[in-house]
Each structure stands twice: as structure tokens, then as C-alpha cells.
C-alpha positions, 0 to 999 in steps of 0.5 A, spaced: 347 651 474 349 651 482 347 657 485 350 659 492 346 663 497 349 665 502 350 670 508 351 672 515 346 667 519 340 671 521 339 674 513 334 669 512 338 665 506 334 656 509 326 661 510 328 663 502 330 658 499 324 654 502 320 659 500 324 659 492 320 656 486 324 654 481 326 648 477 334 647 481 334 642 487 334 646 493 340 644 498 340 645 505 348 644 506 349 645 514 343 640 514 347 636 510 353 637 513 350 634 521 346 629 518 350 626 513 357 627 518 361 632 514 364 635 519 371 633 522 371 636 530 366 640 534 366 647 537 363 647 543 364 654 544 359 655 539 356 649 539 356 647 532 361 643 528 366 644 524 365 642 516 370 639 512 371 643 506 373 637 502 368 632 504 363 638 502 365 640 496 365 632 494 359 631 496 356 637 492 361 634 485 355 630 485 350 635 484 348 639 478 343 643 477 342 645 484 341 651 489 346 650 496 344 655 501 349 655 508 353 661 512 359 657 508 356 656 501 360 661 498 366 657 499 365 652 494 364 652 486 358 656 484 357 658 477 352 664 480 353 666 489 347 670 492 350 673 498 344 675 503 345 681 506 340 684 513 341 690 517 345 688 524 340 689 528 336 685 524 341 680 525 341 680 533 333 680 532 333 674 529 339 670 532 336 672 540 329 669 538 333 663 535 337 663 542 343 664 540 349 666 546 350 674 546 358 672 545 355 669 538 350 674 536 355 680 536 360 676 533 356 675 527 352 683 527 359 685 528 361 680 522 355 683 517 357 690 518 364 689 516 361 685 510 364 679 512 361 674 507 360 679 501 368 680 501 370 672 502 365 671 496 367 677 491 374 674 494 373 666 491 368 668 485 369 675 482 364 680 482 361 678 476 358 672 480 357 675 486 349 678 486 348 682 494 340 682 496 339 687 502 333 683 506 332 687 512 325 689 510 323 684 506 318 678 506 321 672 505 318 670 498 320 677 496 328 675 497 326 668 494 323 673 488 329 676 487 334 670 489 328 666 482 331 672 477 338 670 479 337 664 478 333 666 471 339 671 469 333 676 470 338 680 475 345 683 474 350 681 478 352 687 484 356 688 490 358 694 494 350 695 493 349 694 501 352 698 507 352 697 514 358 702 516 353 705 520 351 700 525 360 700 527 
């Protein structure tokens, strides 16, 4: 089985992971991506690399039975896609204390509250694998719970379940 978790950054979907007990591998994919050279360019506005889907996507056709969390996760094939949700606010919390630039903050609070992610997932999968978890106030071992019986099949899928509306 593959599960993708994914999300917006800031949802908490690598402290999730960590923290998740299971049987599948555990991939964190933008570690991969950096330290195995899967990216062809750089943005320097953002600071970051820019992935190359298909060597991603190559590299997870050689892993089976795994768990690949990243803000891109839900890109590629998955049998099952968790999309992390939190609050905006919650967002731009948690990105500041990263250091994140203000530019890259409101980009990404504004990108959860249009359900960004959630739509692309839903897009490329279908709702019946996509699983939406609100973490906004919720512990990590408790989103890793919630992400375990995703996993188990103790969960149905559910999208649509998370508004941020408000926060536009």
C-alpha cells in the first residue's frame, strides 16, 4: 500500500509522520528530493528547489508499502492521500517560527484557506481516496492517530469536511 500525506506547509504532516506507528515505511520526500538530487532548478525567491516529478515518481516506483509525506506528496500514485488541514493562522504561526519570509507566509495561509492542496488531491486521486484531517488543535500523536486508521482502513474517506473561508 503507498499512502500520501500531504498538505499545506505548516499542517504538521514530517512531526506526524515521526511521530506515526505503523508497519509501512516512513518517507520523508523533500528530504529525499535535497539530499538524493531530485530537483532540476532552484528558486531563489523562495528558497528552495524546484522537484523533478518524474525523477520523484521513479524513485517512489521502487518503494512499495510506504508512507510518503511532502507539500507535493499528492502529486504522485497513492492508493490512499491524507491531506492535512490547519487553520491559517495556525499556519502563519508555525511558518514565522520556522523563519519563513512574510512573502512566503501569506502565500501558503492564503493557499490553505482556498483549499489548495485538498482540491489538487481530490483532483488526481478522487474523493474516494482522499482522507482530510483538520490539525489545528491537535497534538501530533493525535494526527498521527487519525492518520494510523487511515492507514488500518479504520477511517472513511472525507473531503469537504474543513473550512477556512473565514480567514478570506
Amino acid at each position: 500500500m503507498r499512502v500520501a500525506v500531504t498538505g499545506t506547509p505548516g499542517t504538521g504532516k514530517t512531526t506526524a509522520t515521526t511521530a506515526l506507528s505503523t508497519e509501512l515505511s516512513v518517507i520523508h520526500l523533500n528530504e529525499v528530493i535535497r539530499e538524493a538530487g531530485l530537483y532540476g532548478d532552484r528558486d531563489d525567491d523562495r528558497d528552495s528547489v524546484i522537484a523533478d516529478f518524474d525523477a520523484v515518481e521513479s524513485y517512489l516506483a521502487d518503494h512499495e508499502d510506504v508512507v510518503f509525506e511532502s507539500h507535493l506528496a499528492h502529486n504522485f500514485d497513492a492508493d490512499r492521500v491524507v491531506v492535512l488541514r490547519a487553520h491559517p493562522e495556525t499556519i502563519e504561526r508555525r511558518l514565522a517560527e520556522r523563519g519563513e519570509s512574510p512573502e512566503s507566509v501569506a502565500e501558503n495561509a492564503e493557499s490553505e484557506a482556498l483549499d489548495v492542496v485538498l482540491a489538487e488531491a481530490v483532483e488526481r486521486h478522487g474523493e474516494d481516496s482522499v482522507y482530510e484531517i483538520d490539525t489545528t488543535d491537535r497534538d501530533p500523536d493525535a494526527v498521527a492517530a487519525a492518520i494510523a486508521a487511515v492507514i488500518e482502513g479504520e477511517r472513511d474517506p472525507a473531503v469537504g469536511t474543513v473550512s477556512f473561508i473565514d480567514y478570506l
